[in-house]
C-alpha positions, 0 to 999 in steps of 0.5 A: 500500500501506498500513501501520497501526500500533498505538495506543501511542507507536510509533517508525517509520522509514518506508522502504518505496517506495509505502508509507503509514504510518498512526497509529492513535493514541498518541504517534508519531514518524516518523524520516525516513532517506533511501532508495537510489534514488527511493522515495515515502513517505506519513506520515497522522497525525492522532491524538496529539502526533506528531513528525517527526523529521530525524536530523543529516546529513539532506540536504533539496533541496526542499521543497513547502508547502501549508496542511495538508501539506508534502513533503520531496525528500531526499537520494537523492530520497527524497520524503516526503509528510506529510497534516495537516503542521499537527498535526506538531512537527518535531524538528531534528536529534533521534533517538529510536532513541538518545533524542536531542532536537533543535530542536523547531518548529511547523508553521509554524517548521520551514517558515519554516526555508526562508524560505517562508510558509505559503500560505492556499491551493494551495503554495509550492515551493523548491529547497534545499540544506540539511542537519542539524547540531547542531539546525539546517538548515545551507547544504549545498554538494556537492562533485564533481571533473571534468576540464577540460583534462585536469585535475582541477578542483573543482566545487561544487553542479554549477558549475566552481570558483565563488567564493562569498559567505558569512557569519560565524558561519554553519555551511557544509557541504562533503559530499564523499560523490561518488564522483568526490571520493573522492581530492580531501580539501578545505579552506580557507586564507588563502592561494590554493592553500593548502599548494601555496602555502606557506599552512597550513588555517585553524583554523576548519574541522571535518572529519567521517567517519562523523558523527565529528569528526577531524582534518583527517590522518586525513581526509586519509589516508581519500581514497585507493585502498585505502578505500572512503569514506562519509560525509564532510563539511567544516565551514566557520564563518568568524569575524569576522576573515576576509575572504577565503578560498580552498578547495583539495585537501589532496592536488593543486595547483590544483583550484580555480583562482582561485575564491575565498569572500569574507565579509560582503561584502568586496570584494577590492583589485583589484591593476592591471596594472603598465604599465611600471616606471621605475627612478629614480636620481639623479646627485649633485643635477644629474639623476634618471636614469630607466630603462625597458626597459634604456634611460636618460635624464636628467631625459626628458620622459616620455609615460604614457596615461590608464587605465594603472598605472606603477610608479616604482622610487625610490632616490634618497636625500636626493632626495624624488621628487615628481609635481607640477603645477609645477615648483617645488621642495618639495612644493606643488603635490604632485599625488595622483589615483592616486598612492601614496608620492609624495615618497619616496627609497627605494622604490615610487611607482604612479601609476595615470593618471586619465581627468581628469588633466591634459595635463601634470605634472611630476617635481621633486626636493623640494630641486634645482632641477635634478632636474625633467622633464615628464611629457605625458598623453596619451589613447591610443597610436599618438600623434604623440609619439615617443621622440627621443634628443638629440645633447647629450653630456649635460655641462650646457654646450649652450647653449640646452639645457634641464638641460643638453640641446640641443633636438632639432629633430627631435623630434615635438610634437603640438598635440593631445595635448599643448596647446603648440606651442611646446614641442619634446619632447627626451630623450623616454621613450614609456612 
């Protein structure tokens, strides 16, 4: 079916499935509004100084190009099909009905918009999510929920709690317009889990219902039983200054898991496990006491594996505890591959072991020479190095001992990871 029109400027909103709309003449602009359900439009103009018109809030998925024609997938799959596109202007985000001007493009403008060229010949497709705001096409993420394990979980363009990469000074359109959103109010923190986490809403995001700026309580309050909700969006423009930011509800903990949005390419810190934690004590300046897991030595020889993070809780003061190569006092020979806080009295030392460290170190006091011990390096687990509690009263008067320690002739060595068959291991903590 065809509908022709006058020779005058005629304003025309194309709605009609199966339908196309012809120009006779006159100065035409055809407001493109999308349909309930799939309907198929066809605009051929050739006369006049025609415009094609897309009203903010107008939702774009796809967009096939040709030379001299070009069709337009809106929301609700709506597809327009527009004859000699070429001799079209393209009004972003303008609306005649109300005598609103928005972007005006070219032909080739409107479709470089979606980083396409114009082919010289047959056409170029894309997949889009886009949508009009304030004269521009900007990047439309659509907002569903579903259950996972009985929960209710975000999803975000079809895909479960995705992390996302985005862009400072971009606008970012969140359309919670589904049904199955429709009690899931969302928004945006520094803070994972946001308010459920004693985070606050970032100042930066816009809330909208109806194509009205509100604030994000009254947004919130419109996503319950007793209304029916329509046309809601969250806007997310992330400035400079962020880094990494997290979407959650307004109204349910949890529904994003552990996605998160990073900026302008931030790479998160990667915080490592902690293998084990050493609380360091110190006896007057004789011994560092060391404890893991409720167990204590004095000045142990301890065992630690490549690949692995240990945290050392110091609290030692006027004794600056030191990882080291030697054992000599003060801080040369201070070793630093993986280590932060070496040196300190009072507070926390993670040492993540390198694949290169070396086989043995050392822990000094920076000023007693008595406060020392060795700390073996080792590959894996599941070595010959065991854990041997000495049989010295630990008074400082074994003779032979080493800081006061008789040797165990027990204890274990192992040539292989440790280098020196000669050394016995005594008062050894496998950490």
């Amino acid at each position: 079916m065809a509908l022709n029109f006058s020779e005058n400027n005629d304003v025309i909103v194309p709605t009609v499935d199966g339908t196309t709309y012809r120009g006779q003449g006159g100065d035409d602009t055809y407001i493109l509004v999308s349909q309930e359900g799939n309907a198929k439009v066809s605009i051929t103009d050739t006369t006049g100084k025609n415009t094609i018109q897309l009203p903010e809030w107008s939702k774009i998925k796809s967009v096939v190009v040709a030379k001299n024609a070009i069709q337009i997938t809106c929301d609700n799959m709506t597809i327009f099909t527009i004859n000699g596109a070429d001799k079209f202007n393209y009004d972003v985000g303008g609306n005649k009905t109300g005598n609103e001007i928005g972007s005006i493009k070219s032909y080739e403008e409107f479709v470089s918009l979606f980083d396409l060229d114009l082919p010289s010949s047959g056409t170029n497709t894309k997949s889009v999510s886009k949508i009009v705001f304030q004269d521009k096409l900007n990047q439309l993420y659509e907002v569903t929920v579903n259950k996972e394990d009985d929960e209710n979980k975000y999803y975000i363009n079809g895909e479960l709690a995705p992390s996302l990469n985005l862009a400072s000074g971009q606008k970012y359109i969140f359309d919670q317009n589904d049904s199955t959103a429709s009690k899931h109010p969302i928004s945006f923190s520094t803070t994972k889990n946001g308010t459920h986490n004693d985070g606050v809403s970032i100042d930066n995001v816009s809330f909208y219902i109806n194509g009205y700026k509100v604030t994000e309580s009254v947004y919130s309050n419109n996503f319950n039983d007793e209304k029916t909700f329509d046309n809601g969006f969250v806007i997310l423009e992330p400035s400079v200054s962020d880094t990494e930011l997290y979407y959650y509800c307004l109204s349910h903990s949890g529904m994003s898991e552990d996605a998160n949005i990073l900026i302008n390419g931030f790479t998160p810190v990667t915080i490592p496990s902690i293998e084990a934690t050493i609380e360091i004590t110190n006896v007057s300046a004789s011994h560092f006491v060391m404890n893991s897991s409720g167990t204590s030595y004095n000045d142990p020889t301890i065992t630690l594996i490549r690949g692995k993070t240990y945290e050392f809780d110091i609290n030692s003061p006027g004794h600056p505890f030191w990882i080291k190569l030697s054992q000599l006092t003060g801080t040369v020979d201070a070793y630093s591959s993986g280590i932060t806080n070496n040196g300190t009295t009072n507070g926390k030392i993670t040492f993540t072991v390198s694949s290169d460290a070396p086989d043995i170190l050392y822990y000094t006091c920076q000023f007693h020479v008595a406060m020392t011990g060795r700390i073996n390096i080792v590959d894996t687990e599941g070595t010959d190095v065991f854990a041997a509690q000495t049989t010295s009263n630990n008074t400082g008067s074994g003779g032979g001992g080493y800081g006061g320690y008789s040797l165990d002739l027990e204890a274990s060595y192992s040539s292989e990871t440790i280098n020196d068959p000669n050394n016995f291991i005594f008062d050894s903590m496998i950490i």
